[in-house]
Structure formats: structure tokens, C-alpha cells
N, C-alpha and C positions, 0 to 999 in steps of 0.2 A: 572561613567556615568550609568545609569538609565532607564531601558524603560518599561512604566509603561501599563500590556497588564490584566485589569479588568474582561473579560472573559475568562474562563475556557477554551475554544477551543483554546488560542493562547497560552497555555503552552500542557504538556503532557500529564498529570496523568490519571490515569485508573479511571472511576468512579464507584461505588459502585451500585449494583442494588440490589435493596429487594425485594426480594417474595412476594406478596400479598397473601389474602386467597382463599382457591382452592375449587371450583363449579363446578359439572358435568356438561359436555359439551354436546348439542345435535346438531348433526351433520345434516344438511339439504343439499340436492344437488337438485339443480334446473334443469328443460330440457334444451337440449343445441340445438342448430343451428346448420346448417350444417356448416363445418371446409371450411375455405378456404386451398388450397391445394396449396404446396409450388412445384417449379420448380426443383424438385429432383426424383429420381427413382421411389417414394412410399413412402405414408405415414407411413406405415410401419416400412420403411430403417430409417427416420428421429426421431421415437420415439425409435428404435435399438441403433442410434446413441446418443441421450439422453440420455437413462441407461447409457451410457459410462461415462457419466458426475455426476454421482452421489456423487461420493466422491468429487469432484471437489465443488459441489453446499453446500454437508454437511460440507465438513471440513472450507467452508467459514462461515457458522454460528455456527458451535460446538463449539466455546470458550462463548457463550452469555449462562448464568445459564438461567435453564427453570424460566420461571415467571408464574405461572398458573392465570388465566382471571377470572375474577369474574363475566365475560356473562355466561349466562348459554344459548345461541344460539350462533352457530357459522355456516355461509353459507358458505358451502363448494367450490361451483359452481354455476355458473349462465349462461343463457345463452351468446351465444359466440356473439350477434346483443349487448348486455350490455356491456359485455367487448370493442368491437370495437368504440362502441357509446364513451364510456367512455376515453379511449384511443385517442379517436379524439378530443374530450373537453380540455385534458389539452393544456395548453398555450408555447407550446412546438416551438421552431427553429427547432430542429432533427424529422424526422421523425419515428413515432413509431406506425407503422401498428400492425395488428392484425389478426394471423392464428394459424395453430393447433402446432406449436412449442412451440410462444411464451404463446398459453393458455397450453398448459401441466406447465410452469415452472410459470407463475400464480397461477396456483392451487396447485402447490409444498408449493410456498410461503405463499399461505393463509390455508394450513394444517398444516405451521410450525409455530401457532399462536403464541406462545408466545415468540418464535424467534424475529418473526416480532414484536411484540407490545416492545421490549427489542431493535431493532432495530433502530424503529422510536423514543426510547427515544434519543437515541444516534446519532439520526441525530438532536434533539435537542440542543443537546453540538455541533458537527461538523458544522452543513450546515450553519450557519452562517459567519465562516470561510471560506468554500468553496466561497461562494456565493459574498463575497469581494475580492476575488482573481479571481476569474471569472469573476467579472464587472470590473476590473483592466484591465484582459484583452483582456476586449469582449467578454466574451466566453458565450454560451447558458448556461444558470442557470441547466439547465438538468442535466448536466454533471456530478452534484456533486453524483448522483446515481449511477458510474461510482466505488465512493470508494464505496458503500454498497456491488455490488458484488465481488468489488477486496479483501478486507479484513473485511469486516462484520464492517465496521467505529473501528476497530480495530489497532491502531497505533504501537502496539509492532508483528502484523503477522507477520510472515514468513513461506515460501514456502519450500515443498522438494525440489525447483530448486531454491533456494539460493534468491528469492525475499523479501521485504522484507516495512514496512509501510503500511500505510492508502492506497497510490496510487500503493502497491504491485512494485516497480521499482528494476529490475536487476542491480548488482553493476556497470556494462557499462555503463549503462543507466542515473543511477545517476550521476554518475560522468559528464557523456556527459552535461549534465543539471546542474551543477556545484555544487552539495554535494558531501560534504568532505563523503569518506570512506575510511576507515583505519583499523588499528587491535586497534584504543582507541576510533573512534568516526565514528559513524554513522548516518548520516544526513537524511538518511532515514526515521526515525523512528520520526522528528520534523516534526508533524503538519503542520505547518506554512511554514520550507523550502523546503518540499515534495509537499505540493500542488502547490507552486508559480512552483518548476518544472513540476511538471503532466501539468501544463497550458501552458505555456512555451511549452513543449512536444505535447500538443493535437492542437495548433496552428499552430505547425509548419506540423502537418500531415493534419490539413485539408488543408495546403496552399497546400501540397502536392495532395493530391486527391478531394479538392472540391467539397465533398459529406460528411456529419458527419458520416453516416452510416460507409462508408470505413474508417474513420479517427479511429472511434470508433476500428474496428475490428485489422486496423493495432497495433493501444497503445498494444493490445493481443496477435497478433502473429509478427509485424513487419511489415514494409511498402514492404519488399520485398515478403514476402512471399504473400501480397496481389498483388501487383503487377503481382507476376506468375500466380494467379487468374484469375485476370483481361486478362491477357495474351490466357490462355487455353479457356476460356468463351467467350471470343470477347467481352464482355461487362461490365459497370463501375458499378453497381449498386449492393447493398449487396446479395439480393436475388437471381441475376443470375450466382452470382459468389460462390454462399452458398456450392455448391458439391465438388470444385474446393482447397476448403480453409480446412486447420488442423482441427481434429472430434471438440477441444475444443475451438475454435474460431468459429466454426458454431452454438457453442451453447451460445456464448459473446454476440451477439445483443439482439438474444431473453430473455437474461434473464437482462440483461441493462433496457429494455424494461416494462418485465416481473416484476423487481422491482421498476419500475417508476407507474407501476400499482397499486402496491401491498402497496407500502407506503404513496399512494395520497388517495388510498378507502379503504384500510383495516377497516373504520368504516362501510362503507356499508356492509361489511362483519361481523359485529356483532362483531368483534376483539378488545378487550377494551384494553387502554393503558399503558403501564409497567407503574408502581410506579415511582414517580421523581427522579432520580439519582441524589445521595448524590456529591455536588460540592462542590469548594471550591475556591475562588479569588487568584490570584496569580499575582506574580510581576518577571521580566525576568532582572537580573544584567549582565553586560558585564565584564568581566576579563582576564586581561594577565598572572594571574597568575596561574604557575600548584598547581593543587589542587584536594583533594582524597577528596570523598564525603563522608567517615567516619568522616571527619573531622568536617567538615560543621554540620554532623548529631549528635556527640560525644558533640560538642562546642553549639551549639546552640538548642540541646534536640528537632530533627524533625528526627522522624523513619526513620532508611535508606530506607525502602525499597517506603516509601511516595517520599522521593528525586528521587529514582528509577523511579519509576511513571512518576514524573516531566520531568525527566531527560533522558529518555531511550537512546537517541543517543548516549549515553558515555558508550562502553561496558565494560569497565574495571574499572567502577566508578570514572574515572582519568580525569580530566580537563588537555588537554596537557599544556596550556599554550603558551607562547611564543609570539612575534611578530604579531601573530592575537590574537582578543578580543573573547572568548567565550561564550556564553550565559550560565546563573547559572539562574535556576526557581526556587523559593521559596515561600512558602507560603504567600500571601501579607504582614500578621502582620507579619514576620522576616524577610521585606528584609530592615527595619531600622535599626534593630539590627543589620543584615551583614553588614554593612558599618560600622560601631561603633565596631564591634567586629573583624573584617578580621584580624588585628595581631595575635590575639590570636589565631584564627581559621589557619594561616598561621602557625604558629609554632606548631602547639598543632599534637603531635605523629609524626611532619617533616621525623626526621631518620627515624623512621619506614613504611611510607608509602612511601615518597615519594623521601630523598634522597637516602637511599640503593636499589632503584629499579630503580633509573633515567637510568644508564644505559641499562637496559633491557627494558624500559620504549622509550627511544630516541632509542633503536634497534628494536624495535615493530613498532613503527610510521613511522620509516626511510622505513623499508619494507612494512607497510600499503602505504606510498605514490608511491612509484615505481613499486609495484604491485607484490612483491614477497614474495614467503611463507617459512618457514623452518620447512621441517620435516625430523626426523631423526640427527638431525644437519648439513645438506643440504640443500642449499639454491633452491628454485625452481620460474619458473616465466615462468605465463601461457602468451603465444604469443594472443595480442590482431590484430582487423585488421590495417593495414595500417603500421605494424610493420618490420620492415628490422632486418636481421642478425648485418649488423653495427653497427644501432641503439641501439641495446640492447647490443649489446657489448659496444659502449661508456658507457652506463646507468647505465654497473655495472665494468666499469673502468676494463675490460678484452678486448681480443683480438680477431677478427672472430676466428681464428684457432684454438685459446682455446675453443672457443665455439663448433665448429664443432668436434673437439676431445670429449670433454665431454659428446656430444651425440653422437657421432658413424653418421656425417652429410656427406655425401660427394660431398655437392655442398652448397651453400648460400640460399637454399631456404626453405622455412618455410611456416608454415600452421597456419592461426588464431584456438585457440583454443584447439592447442597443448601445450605439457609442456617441457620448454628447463630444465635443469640440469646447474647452475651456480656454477662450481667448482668441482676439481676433487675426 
């Protein structure tokens, strides 16, 4: 079976961006207006709070190579009646105001010009895919700006807090949303099953809060922690609740916002656009069989690390196999070949990849599914919520009182986000 996906955004692979040639830049800043003033202590507190956010904003674009602009004008700033004007023109469901938060990370974004021109190439491959997942299911086309600050339209990111894809989703998270994660496959990191969950996910929070603003800020920090917001403020609305909510979630709308700006007029700002990203068509095969991607690259002459690209959810280059069908991306001109060729590719280095590891192989996957880890040669398994001492004791065919023994427990009661000790 065959599914045949002609655009580049519905496989994985990283694309290629070329430098252009590099022209001095002259930098203009235009007068600005006076700042609408947000319902916080001081303007002040609010840009204090910003700087906090710096690595957060850079290391979202630091994997993008500089691309130097062949403008030799680039407008720094404008006034703040042009950004607001501007802001209220696009054809927007979500509301996206305009004050002195969102215009400081405005102007972040159009001084990281070739970031951004590197950016908007790359919403060229993505937003197209967004944009059919979104009308699928309903969801305001805005959204898709939503991966630009989460991972820079970066599909292989990840977070020092274990995040991870295009839509940044914690492995709870995904999972909750129904990607496989595991220690061989990571669903994360597909294009295509990352975003149907991020939609999935963003519907389910606006049914929750009935404002995209809140829906937006919860995907960031959680519905609860918005809720306690909403709670301390008396009120439902992103801006009254802005003091109330985590430093780095008060700075997720304005810069949602902030990049909704930044990628609709960056030509008004003199900002010319990265060179075309080197593509390539590709074709998506479904298979039951386990299979190493040396194989496939050894047998059929396609550079591993291109399969890589393709392929990122498989972190051990291992196709589990088994009783579900796995998607295998390949370059469009070899996925005739792979059907014609899969014996050979099935057999070619077998012993060595794939049957002398099967059992460390089906030991890796057995604990990617049930959620536990070995280190040391110790079995370990962090308590999720809604988890009972019983429960976990069936799960790994032990006994509460082993359990409680093995941690030093002296009642049945457990904590999400703790780590029990499976074994003595």
C-alpha cells in the first residue's frame, strides 16, 4: 500500500537554504507614537519581564543559517498608528491588538532580518500543510504562526524541557493526542501527525475558554495554570489576566502576534526574501515490517542522513514493525524501486542490524510503551496523573508491597511527577 504525498511539507526532510550575496545594510528608524500602556505595574516591569525572554526568543531562531539580504535598506521601526493600522487589516478570527509589548518583539523580529526572510521561506514548505489541517478542522488559519514561535518551522526542535517538533508538544501531551512515543519512534517530530494533534489540541482549549487569546496562552503554559489566572484577576480576557500568568507565557501572545506581523510585512520593512529552498518530492510507503534504515540507504544508494531528514521520528533509525503499518518516506523516484526491491532490502545486513538487536530492540519499545526507563540496570517509571500505586503495580506485574518496599513508601499514596524504583 502506497500514499502518494507530492509536496514536500507532507514528508520530513530539512531543506537546504543558500546564502545570497551580502550588501550593506542601512538601518532607518522612523518616529513612533505614543505606546498604549498594558494593565501591569509599569511599562517598565513589562520590558524587565521581556529581557527574561531573550534566550527563549533567540534559541527559537538560532538553528536558521544567517542569509544576508541583498536590500541595501532595511526599516527598523515605524510608527506604532502603522503597526496598529496594520495589525487590524489582516483578515484575522483571533484578536491581535497592538501596544508596547507586542511592538518591542516586532522590532526584535525585523532586526533579525535574515532570520526572518529564512523564516518566511520555510513557511513556504510548512503553511501549506498547516493551512489543510486547520480548514479540516475549522480552526482560524492564524494559527499556523503559532509553529513559527514554537520551533522556528523547525521539525527536528527540541526543548531543555524535553519538547519536542514543529508544534513543540511535551511527551504527555503527545501522547494524550495520540503519538506514538517511545525509545524507537517519535511522532513528534512528523509534520503531518504533529499538526493534526496541535489542532486537535487548540480546539479542544478554545471549547475550553471561548476566547483564542486564552486558548493560545493555555497550548503554553496549560489550561490550568490559566485558569488560576483567570481565578486571581476576576476576569477572562488575555490582557487582564497578563500579571497573573508564568514570565514566559506573558510574553506567547505578544510575540504569536508579534510574528503575525512580522511575516505578513517584513517587505514593507525593506527585508528581501531568502533564496528558494532546495526541495525535493517525495512519496510516503506504509510497512509491517521491522526495518533499519541502513538498509533501505546501503540497498537502494539514498544517504542515510537524507532518510534521516525524511524520517526523524524514528530515533534509532529502526522501523519497529509489527502489527501496525509504519510510514517509510522516500524520495518520489525510489519509492518504485522499494517495492521491487524490499527482499533484498529485507535481508541485506538482517543478522546484523536487526535480528542480533531484536531483543534489546523489543526491550526498548516494551519500556518506551509503559513509560519506563533503565538506568543503571534499574528499571524506573515516572508517576503520571490519574496514576494509583495498584495500577502501576499490575503494569509491571509486581505487588503494591513490593512497590512500597522498593521506595521506602509507607502508605499507597503517590505524587504525579515523581519517580517510583521498579525492583529491588
Amino acid at each position: 500500500m502506497k500514499i502518494h504525498h507530492l509536496l514536500l511539507v507532507l514528508c520530513t526532510c530539512i531543506p537546504l537554504i543558500a546564502a545570497a550575496g551580502t550588501n550593506d545594510t542601512i538601518l532607518l528608524t522612523a518616529p513612533t507614537d505614543s505606546i498604549l500602556a498594558l494593565p501591569i505595574d509599569s511599562a517598565a516591569e513589562a520590558r524587565q519581564d521581556s529581557i527574561a525572554e531573550d534566550i527563549f526568543f533567540d534559541e527559537a531562531l538560532a538553528w536558521l543559517d544567517t542569509i544576508p539580504c541583498t536590500s541595501d535598506t532595511i526599516i527598523l521601526t515605524m510608527p506604532d498608528s502603522v503597526y496598529k493600522a496594520r495589525l487590524q487589516s489582516l483578515p484575522f478570527v483571533i484578536e491581535v491588538p497592538y501596544n508596547n509589548i507586542v511592538g518591542a518583539f516586532i522590532n526584535r523580529y525585523i532586526k533579525s532580518s535574515s532570520r526572518l526572510a529564512g523564516l518566511k521561506r520555510k513557511a513556504e514548505y510548512y503553511f501549506p500543510l498547516f493551512d489543510d489541517m486547520l480548514c479540516r478542522y475549522d480552526l482560524p488559519y492564524e494559527l499556523c504562526y503559532m509553529a513559527v514561535i514554537e520551533s522556528a518551522l523547525n521539525p527536528n526542535a527540541r526543548s531543555r524541557m524535553g519538547a519536542a517538533g514543529l508544534w513543540q508538544f511535551m511527551p504527555s501531551t503527545g501522547k494524550l493526542y495520540g503519538l506514538e512515543i517511545n525509545s524507537l519512534v517519535d511522532e513528534r517530530m512528523d509534520p503531518v501527525k504533529a499538526t493534526d494533534a496541535a489542532c486537535r489540541f487548540l480546539k479542544q482549549l478554545y471549547a475550553t475558554f471561548g476566547d483564542w487569546n486564552l486558548a493560545i496562552a493555555a497550548y503554553n503554559c496549560g489550561p490550568g495554570n490559566v485558569n488560576k489566572a483567570i481565578h486571581r484577576s476576576g476576569k477572562r480576557d488575555f490582557w487582564s489576566i497578563y500579571p497573573y500568568l508564568p514570565k514566559e507565557t506573558r510574553s506567547y501572545l505578544p510575540l504569536f502576534i508579534a510574528a503575525a506581523y512580522a511575516m505578513n510585512f517584513s517587505d514593507d520593512h525593506g527585508i528581501c526574501p531568502a533564496e528558494a529552498l532546495a526541495t525535493m518530492r517525495s512519496d510516503t510507503i506504509l510497512t509491517t515490517k521491522r526495518l533499519h534504515l541502513k538498509q533501505v540507504s546501503e540497498v537502494m544508494d539514498i544517504p542515510l542522513d537524507e532518510l534521516r531528514h525524511l524520517n526523524p521520528q524514528y530515533s534509532h533509525d529502526i522501523i519497529p514493525g509489527g502489527s501496525k503499518a509504519y510510514a517509510l518516506c522516500l524520495p518520489i523516484e525510489k519509492s518504485g524501486a522499494f517495492i521491487d526491491m524490499q527482499d533484498s532490502i529485507m535481508s541485506h545486513r538482517a543478522q546484523e542490524l536487526i535480528l542480533n538487536r531484536r531483543a534489546e530492540i523489543d526491550m526498548l519499545h516494551k519500556q518506551g510503551l509503559n513509560g519506563s526507563y533503565v538506568k543503571g540496570g534499574v528499571t524506573y517509571y515516572k508517576i503520571k496523573n490519574g496514576d494509583t500505586l495498584g495500577g502501576i503495580a499490575k503494569r509491571f506485574h509486581v505487588s503494591v508491597k513490593q512497590l512500597r518496599k522498593w521506595n521506602n513508601l509507607k502508605n499507597d499514596n503517590i505524587r504525579a511527577g515523581k519517580t517510583l524504583r521498579i525492583g529491588g
